[in-house]
Steps between C-alpha positions, in 0.01 A plus 500: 500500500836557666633864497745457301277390227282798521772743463530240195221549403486889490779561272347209284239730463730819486667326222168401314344880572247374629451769798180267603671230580796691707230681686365168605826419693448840672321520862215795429683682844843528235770728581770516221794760518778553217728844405233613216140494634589466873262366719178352347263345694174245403347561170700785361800211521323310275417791279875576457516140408242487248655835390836365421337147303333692287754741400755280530493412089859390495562398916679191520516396869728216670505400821745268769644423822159500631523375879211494742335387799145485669572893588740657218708453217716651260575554128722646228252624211627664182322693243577586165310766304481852274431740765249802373814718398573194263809393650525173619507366854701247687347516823644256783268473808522306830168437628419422922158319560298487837137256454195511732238234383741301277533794274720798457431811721835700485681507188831727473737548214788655559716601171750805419288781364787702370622206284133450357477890510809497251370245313130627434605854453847530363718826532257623775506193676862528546520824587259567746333143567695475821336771622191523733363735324495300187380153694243705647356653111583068406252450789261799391458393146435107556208618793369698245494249253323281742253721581427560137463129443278401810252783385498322186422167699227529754564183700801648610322821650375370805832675651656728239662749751842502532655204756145406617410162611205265452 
């Protein structure tokens, strides 16, 4: 399978929630880095993952422009969903790929938190979601939420503490 196809392949799988088969593309050494939950590395990426598929009861993802080669590639990812506040979400994300053993093992998405930050959480957002104080409690709250869920899913635990690796 080319590169390109497996980054094809993931946001098949993104698109389908099915965090199984997006975990597959993912090389057990992981890193993945965006503006929300920073830098996650081997399983608790894929628990953030299987996090958003399952809560995701409204995500609509699309995906182009992907581009890649035997060492990276690229895409532009959007999601569409009701964020917990109930507003909805237009979330546009580039994504940067790195493989190792013809599957992903760096994974960065790169989008502009105070947009999403005005988005998810309205008058707040705007006012103070340019802030690094309020990117940092944005950051706080969805590591928190992670933790919460991988307690609730033991095959995550193997490395629950914050930015370890496998």
């Amino acid at each position: 399978m080319s590169s390109q196809d497996l980054i094809e392949r993931f946001y098949q799988a993104f698109q389908n929630r099915d965090h199984a088969g997006m975990l597959a593309c993912y090389h057990p050494d992981i890193t993945f880095h965006d503006p929300v939950f920073g830098e996650l590395n081997g399983k608790r990426a894929g628990a953030m993952w299987h996090m958003l598929c399952e809560r995701g009861d409204d995500l609509v993802i699309t995906y182009r422009d992907i581009v890649a080669n035997e060492t990276s590639g690229s895409a532009h990812w959007e999601a569409t969903y009701t964020f917990s506040t109930g507003r909805k979400v237009h979330n546009i994300i580039d994504a940067q790929f790195r493989f190792a053993d013809e599957l992903i093992i760096e994974h960065n998405d790169t989008f502009d938190l105070y947009r999403w930050a005005r988005m998810a959480l309205g008058p707040v957002g705007t006012l103070v979601g340019w802030t690094s104080r309020m990117q940092g409690k944005i950051g706080d709250s969805a590591e928190k939420s992670l933790e919460r869920f991988i307690r609730k899913h033991p095959e995550y635990s193997d490395d629950n503490s914050p930015g370890a690796t496998t």
